[in-house]
C-alpha positions as CSV (number, residue, x, y, z in Angstrom):
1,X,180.0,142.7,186.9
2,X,176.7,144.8,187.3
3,X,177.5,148.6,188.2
4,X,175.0,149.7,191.1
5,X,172.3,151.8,190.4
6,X,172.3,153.2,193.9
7,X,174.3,155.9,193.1
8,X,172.5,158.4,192.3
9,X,172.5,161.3,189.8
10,X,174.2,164.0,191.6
11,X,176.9,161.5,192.3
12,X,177.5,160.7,188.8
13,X,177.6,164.3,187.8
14,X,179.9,165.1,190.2
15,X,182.6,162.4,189.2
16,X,182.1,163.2,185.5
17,X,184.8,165.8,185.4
18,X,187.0,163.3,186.8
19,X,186.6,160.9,184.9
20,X,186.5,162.6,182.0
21,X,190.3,164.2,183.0
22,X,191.5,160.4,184.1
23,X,190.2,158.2,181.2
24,X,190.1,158.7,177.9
25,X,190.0,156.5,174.1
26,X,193.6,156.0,173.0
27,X,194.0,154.2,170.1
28,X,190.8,152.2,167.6
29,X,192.2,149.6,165.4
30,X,190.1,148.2,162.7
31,X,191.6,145.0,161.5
32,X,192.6,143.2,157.8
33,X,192.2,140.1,158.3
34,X,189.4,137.6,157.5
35,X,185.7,138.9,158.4
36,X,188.0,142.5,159.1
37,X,189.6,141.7,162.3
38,X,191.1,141.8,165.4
39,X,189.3,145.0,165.8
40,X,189.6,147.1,169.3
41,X,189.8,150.0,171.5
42,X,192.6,150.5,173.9
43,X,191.3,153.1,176.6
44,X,194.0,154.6,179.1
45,X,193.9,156.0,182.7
46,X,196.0,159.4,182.5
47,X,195.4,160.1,186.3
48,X,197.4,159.3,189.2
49,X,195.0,157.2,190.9
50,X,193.5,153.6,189.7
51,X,190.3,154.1,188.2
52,X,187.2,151.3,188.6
53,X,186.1,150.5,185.3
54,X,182.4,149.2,186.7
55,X,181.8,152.6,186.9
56,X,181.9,153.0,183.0
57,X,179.8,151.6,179.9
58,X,181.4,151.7,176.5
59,X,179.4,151.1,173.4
60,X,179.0,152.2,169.6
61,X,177.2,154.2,167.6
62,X,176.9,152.7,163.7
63,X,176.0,153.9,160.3
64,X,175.4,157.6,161.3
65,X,173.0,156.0,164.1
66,X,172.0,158.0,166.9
67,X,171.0,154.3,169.2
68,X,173.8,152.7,170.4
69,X,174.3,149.3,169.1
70,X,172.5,146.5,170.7
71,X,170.8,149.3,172.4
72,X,173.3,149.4,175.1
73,X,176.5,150.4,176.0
74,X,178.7,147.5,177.4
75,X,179.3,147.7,181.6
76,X,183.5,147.3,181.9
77,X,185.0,145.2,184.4
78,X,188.0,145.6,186.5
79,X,190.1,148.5,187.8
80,X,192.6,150.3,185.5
81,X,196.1,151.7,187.6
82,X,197.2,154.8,186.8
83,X,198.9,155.0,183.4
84,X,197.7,151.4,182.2
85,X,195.4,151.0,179.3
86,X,192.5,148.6,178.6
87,X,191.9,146.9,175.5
88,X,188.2,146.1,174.1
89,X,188.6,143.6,171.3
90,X,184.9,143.7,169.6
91,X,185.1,140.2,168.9
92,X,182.9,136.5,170.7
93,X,184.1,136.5,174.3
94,X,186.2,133.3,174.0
95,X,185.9,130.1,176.2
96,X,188.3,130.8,178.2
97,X,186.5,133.6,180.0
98,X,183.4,131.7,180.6
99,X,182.1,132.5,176.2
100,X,180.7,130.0,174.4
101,X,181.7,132.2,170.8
102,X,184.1,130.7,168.1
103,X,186.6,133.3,166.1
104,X,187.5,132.0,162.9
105,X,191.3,130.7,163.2
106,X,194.2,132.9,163.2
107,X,192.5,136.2,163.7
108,X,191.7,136.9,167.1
109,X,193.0,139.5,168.9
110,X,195.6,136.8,171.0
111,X,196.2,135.6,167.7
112,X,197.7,138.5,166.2
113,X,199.0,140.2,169.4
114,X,200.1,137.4,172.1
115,X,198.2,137.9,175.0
116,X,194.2,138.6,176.2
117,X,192.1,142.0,175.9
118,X,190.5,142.6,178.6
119,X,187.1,143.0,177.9
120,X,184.8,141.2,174.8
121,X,182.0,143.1,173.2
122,X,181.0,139.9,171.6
123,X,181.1,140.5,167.5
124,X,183.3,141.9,165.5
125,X,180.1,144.3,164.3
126,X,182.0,147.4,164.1
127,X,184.5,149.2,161.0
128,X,186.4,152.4,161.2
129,X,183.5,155.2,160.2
130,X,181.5,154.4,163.2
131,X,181.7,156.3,166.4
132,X,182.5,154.7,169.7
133,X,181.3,156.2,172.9
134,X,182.4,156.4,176.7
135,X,180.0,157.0,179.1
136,X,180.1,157.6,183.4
137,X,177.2,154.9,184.3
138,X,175.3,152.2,182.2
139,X,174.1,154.0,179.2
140,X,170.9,152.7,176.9
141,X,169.1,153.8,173.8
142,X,170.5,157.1,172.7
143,X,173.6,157.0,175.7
144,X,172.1,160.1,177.9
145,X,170.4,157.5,180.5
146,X,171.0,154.4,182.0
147,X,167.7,151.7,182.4
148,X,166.2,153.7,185.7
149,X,166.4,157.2,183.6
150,X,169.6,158.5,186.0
151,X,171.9,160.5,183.3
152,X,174.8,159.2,181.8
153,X,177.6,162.0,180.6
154,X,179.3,161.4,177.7
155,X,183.1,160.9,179.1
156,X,185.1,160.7,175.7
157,X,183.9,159.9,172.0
158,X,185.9,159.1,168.8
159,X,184.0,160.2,166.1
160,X,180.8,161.9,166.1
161,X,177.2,160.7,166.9
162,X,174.4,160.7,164.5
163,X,177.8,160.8,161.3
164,X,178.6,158.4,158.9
165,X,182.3,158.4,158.8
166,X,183.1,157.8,155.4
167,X,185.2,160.3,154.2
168,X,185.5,162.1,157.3
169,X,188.7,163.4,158.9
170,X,188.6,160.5,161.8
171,X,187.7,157.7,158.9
172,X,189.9,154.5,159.6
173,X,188.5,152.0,157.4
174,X,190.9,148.9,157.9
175,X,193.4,151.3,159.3
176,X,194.1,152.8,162.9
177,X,194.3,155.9,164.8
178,X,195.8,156.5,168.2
179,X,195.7,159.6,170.4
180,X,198.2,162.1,171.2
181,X,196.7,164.2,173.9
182,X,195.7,162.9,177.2
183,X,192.9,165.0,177.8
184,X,188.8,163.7,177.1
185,X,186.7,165.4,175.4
186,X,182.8,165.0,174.2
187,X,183.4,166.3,170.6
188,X,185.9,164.5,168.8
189,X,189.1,166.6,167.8
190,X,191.1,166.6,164.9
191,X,194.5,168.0,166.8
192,X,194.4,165.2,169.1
193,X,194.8,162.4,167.0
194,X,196.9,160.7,164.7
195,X,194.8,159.0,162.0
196,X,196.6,156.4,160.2
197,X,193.7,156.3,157.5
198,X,191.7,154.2,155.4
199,X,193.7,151.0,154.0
200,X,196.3,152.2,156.3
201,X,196.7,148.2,157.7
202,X,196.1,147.0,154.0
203,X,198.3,145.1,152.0
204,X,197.7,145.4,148.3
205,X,198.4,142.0,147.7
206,X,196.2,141.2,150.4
207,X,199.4,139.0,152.2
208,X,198.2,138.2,155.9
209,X,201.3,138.1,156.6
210,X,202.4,141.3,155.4
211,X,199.2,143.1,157.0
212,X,199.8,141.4,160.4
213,X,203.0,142.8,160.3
214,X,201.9,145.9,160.0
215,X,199.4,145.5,162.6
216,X,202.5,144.3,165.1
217,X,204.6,147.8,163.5
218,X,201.9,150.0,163.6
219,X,199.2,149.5,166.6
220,X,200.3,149.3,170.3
221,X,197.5,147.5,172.5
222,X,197.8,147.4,175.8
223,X,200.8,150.5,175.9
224,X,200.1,154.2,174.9
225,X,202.7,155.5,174.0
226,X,201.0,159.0,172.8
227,X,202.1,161.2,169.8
228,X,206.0,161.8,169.9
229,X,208.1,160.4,167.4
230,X,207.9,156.7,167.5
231,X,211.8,154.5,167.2
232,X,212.3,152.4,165.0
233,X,214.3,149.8,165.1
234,X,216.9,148.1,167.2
235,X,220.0,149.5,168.2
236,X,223.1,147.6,168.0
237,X,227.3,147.8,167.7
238,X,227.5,150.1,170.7
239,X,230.7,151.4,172.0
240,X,230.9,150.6,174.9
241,X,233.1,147.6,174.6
242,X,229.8,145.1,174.0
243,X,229.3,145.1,170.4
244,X,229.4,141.4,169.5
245,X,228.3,140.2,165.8
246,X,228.7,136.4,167.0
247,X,233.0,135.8,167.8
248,X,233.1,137.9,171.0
249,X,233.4,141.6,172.0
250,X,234.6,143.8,170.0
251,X,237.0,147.4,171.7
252,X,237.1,150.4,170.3
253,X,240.0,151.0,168.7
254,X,242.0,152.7,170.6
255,X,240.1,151.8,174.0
256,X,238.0,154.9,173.5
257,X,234.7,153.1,174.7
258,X,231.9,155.4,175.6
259,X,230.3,154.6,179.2
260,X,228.5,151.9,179.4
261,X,224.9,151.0,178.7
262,X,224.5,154.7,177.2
263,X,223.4,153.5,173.6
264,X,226.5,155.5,172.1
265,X,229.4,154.8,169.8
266,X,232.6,154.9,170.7
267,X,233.8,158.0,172.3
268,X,234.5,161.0,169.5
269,X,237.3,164.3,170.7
270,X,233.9,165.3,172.7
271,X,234.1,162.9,175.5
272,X,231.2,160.7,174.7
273,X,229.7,158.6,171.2
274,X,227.2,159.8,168.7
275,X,224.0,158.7,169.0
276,X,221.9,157.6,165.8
277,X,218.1,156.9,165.9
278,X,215.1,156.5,163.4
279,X,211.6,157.8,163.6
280,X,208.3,157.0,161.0
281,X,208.0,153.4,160.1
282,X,209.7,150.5,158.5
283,X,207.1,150.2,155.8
284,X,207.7,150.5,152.4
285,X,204.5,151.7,151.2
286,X,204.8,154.5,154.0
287,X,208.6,155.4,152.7
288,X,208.5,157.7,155.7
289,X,211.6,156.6,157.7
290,X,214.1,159.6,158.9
291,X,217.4,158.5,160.8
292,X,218.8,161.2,163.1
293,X,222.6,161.7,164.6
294,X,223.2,163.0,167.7
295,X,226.6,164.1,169.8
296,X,228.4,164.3,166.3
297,X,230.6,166.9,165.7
298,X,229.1,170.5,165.4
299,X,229.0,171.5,161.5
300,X,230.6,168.4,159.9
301,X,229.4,166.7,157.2
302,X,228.5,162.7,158.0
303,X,227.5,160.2,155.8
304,X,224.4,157.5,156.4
305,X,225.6,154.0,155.7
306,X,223.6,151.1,154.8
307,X,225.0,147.2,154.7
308,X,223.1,144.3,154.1
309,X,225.3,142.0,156.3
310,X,226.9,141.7,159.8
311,X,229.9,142.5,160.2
312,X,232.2,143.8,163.3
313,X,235.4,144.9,163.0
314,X,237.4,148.6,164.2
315,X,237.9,151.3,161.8
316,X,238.7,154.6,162.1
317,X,237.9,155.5,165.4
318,X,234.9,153.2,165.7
319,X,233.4,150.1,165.6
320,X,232.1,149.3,161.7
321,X,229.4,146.7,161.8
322,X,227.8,146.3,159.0
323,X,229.1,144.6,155.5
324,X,228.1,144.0,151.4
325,X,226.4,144.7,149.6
326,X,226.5,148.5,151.1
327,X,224.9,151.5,150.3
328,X,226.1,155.2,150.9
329,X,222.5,156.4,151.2
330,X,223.1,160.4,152.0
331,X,225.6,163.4,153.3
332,X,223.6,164.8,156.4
333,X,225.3,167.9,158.0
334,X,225.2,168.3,161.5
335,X,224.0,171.9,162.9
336,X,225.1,173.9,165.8
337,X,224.2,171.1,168.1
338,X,226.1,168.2,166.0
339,X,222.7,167.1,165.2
340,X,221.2,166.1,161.8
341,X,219.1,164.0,159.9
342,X,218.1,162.6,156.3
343,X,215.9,164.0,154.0
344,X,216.3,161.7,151.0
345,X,213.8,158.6,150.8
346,X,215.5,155.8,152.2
347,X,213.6,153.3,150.3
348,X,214.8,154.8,146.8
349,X,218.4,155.4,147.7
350,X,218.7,152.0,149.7
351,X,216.7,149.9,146.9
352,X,214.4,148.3,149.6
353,X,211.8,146.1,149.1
354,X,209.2,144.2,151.7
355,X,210.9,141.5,153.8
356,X,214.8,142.3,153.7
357,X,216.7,143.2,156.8
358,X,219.6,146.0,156.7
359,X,221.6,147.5,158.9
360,X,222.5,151.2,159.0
361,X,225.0,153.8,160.9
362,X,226.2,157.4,160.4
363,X,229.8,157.5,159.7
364,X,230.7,161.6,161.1
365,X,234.0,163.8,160.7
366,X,235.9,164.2,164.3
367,X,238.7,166.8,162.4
368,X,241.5,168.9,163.9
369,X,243.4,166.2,164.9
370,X,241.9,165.6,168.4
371,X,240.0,162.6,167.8
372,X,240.9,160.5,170.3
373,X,242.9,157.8,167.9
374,X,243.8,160.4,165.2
375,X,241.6,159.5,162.3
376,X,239.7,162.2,161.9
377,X,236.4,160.2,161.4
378,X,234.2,157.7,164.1
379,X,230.6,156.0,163.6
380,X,227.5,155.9,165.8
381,X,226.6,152.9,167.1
382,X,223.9,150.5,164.2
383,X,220.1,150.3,163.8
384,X,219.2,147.1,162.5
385,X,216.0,147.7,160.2
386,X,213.5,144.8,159.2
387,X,211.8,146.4,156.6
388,X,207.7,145.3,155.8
């Protein structure tokens, strides 16, 4: 789709501080896989109103170049709704959508991720120190005009024109980097990023496996999520009266289920279950995953359990769901709130290696002799961990 050239400068000017509020780079991949892919761009609307995409070029600027590459930016297609994103896979447009190009097998972007970007740049000519560009209108040559010598404002950037990135702050050399605020800006900005770094989708071993994994764990095309803590995981054993390992339903013990459908454990002296979550990642080489309770007990000590099988049977005055080999991997004291969460390296204390599956809840003190079936103790509900 060709943008029109009627428009004319004063109109592009005057919707560049729209655009540059509504549309912004979210998240640049730069892919492990044979001849370094998939690699893309996911760019997001953050407005309230659909955005047309023909009204946009998007191109690259390599090697500490100050022309963009092919000596054109790339005219998008499509409209982008409010809060979607739009992925650029710089890879041959595939025959499906009308390209004559070939990917090598098992690394294209649908390969690795399931479903389509929606636009092609047509090579996989691109690796994470060079700068991509956003631009309001068609941009050529150095990206401040379009063919007829209308201007083209720079909308967003990541990275910086005319800089190598090697060894730079924004460097993601087979690695990601996704963005936290939702806010464009012309001058790339440390704060507004998390950079995932160089070999940051790298297996050592170079296992494709292993490093599409990690792709799958660590990049989201197609959903910006921005910067807060990312879950891990997948909750399970909740007590609410469905926990089921595989022989049915399994009750609380003393029908003390929490309400329904609210991701608890079963209910505790304060009315409701405890809640246990986990934030970082499940990789290894990262060793950065933190589990957090929640709705415990103010100022009681709890303990973090980890079990290498399924299991599901009442205890105390929960549901226990996981069985051996276990693992007591650390006391975490709640606070003033009943909240609390590990410290300790989960990886060390658990003895976790790429590949295994475990299976983890926080076993908390309900004392005073008001827990609702008198035990004194109750669990959260599990987090099932596949670990990479």
């Amino acid at each position: 789709m060709k943008l029109t050239y009627a428009l004319s400068s004063f109109a592009l000017l005057a919707m560049a501080g729209t655009a540059q509020a509504d549309l912004v780079i979210s998240e640049v991949v730069d892919g492990t896989l044979f001849g370094g892919r998939p690699k893309f761009v996911e760019l997001t609307n953050t407005g309230g109103a659909a955005v047309d995409m023909t009204l946009y070029s998007f191109g690259n600027f390599s090697n500490g170049g100050t022309t963009l590459g092919g000596g054109a930016a790339s005219v998008l297609t499509g409209m982008l709704a409010p809060g979607d994103s739009y992925v650029i896979a710089y890879e041959e447009v595939p025959v499906s959508q009308g390209g004559g190009g070939v990917v090598p097998p098992n690394v294209a972007f649908f390969d690795v991720y399931g479903f389509d970007a929606d636009f092609w740049m047509g090579g996989a000519y691109t690796n994470g120190d060079d700068t991509y560009a956003l631009f309001l209108g068609a941009a050529v040559g150095d990206g401040t005009m379009d063919a007829l010598g209308n201007p083209t404002p720079l909308v967003d950037v990541y990275g910086a024109i005319g800089v190598d990135g090697t060894g730079t702050a924004w460097e993601y050399t087979d690695g990601y980097s996704y963005r936290c605020s939702t806010t464009a800006s012309t001058v790339w900005i440390e704060a507004d990023w998390t950079v995932g770094g160089v070999n940051s989708l790298e297996d050592p071993g170079g296992d494709d496996v292993i490093e599409e994994a990690l792709m799958l764990a660590l990049t989201t095309p197609g959903v910006h999520t921005g910067c807060g803590p990312a879950t891990v995981g997948t909750s399970f054993c909740f007590g609410d009266g469905t926990a089921d390992i595989g022989s049915g339903p399994i009750a609380c013990p003393c029908a003390n289920e929490s309400t329904l459908g609210a991701g608890e454990g079963c209910k505790s002296s304060l009315g409701f279950g405890a809640i246990l979550t986990a934030t970082g990642s499940a990789t290894v080489a990262n060793d950065d995953l933190v589990f957090s309770i929640s709705q415990a007990r103010a100022s009681q000590p709890s303990l973090l359990v980890q079990g290498a099988t399924l299991v599901g049977v009442p205890f105390k005055d929960g549901v226990f769901c996981m069985g051996n080999p276990t693992e007591r991997i650390e006391v975490v004291f709640t606070d003033a709130n009943g909240e609390g969460s590990t410290t300790a390296s989960i990886v060390t204390e658990g003895n976790i290696t790429p590949g295994v599956t475990r299976y983890y809840q926080q076993w908390f003190r309900d004392p005073g002799g008001v827990s609702p079936c008198g035990t004194g103790s109750n669990f959260t509900q599990g987090i099932e961990i596949n670990w990479i």
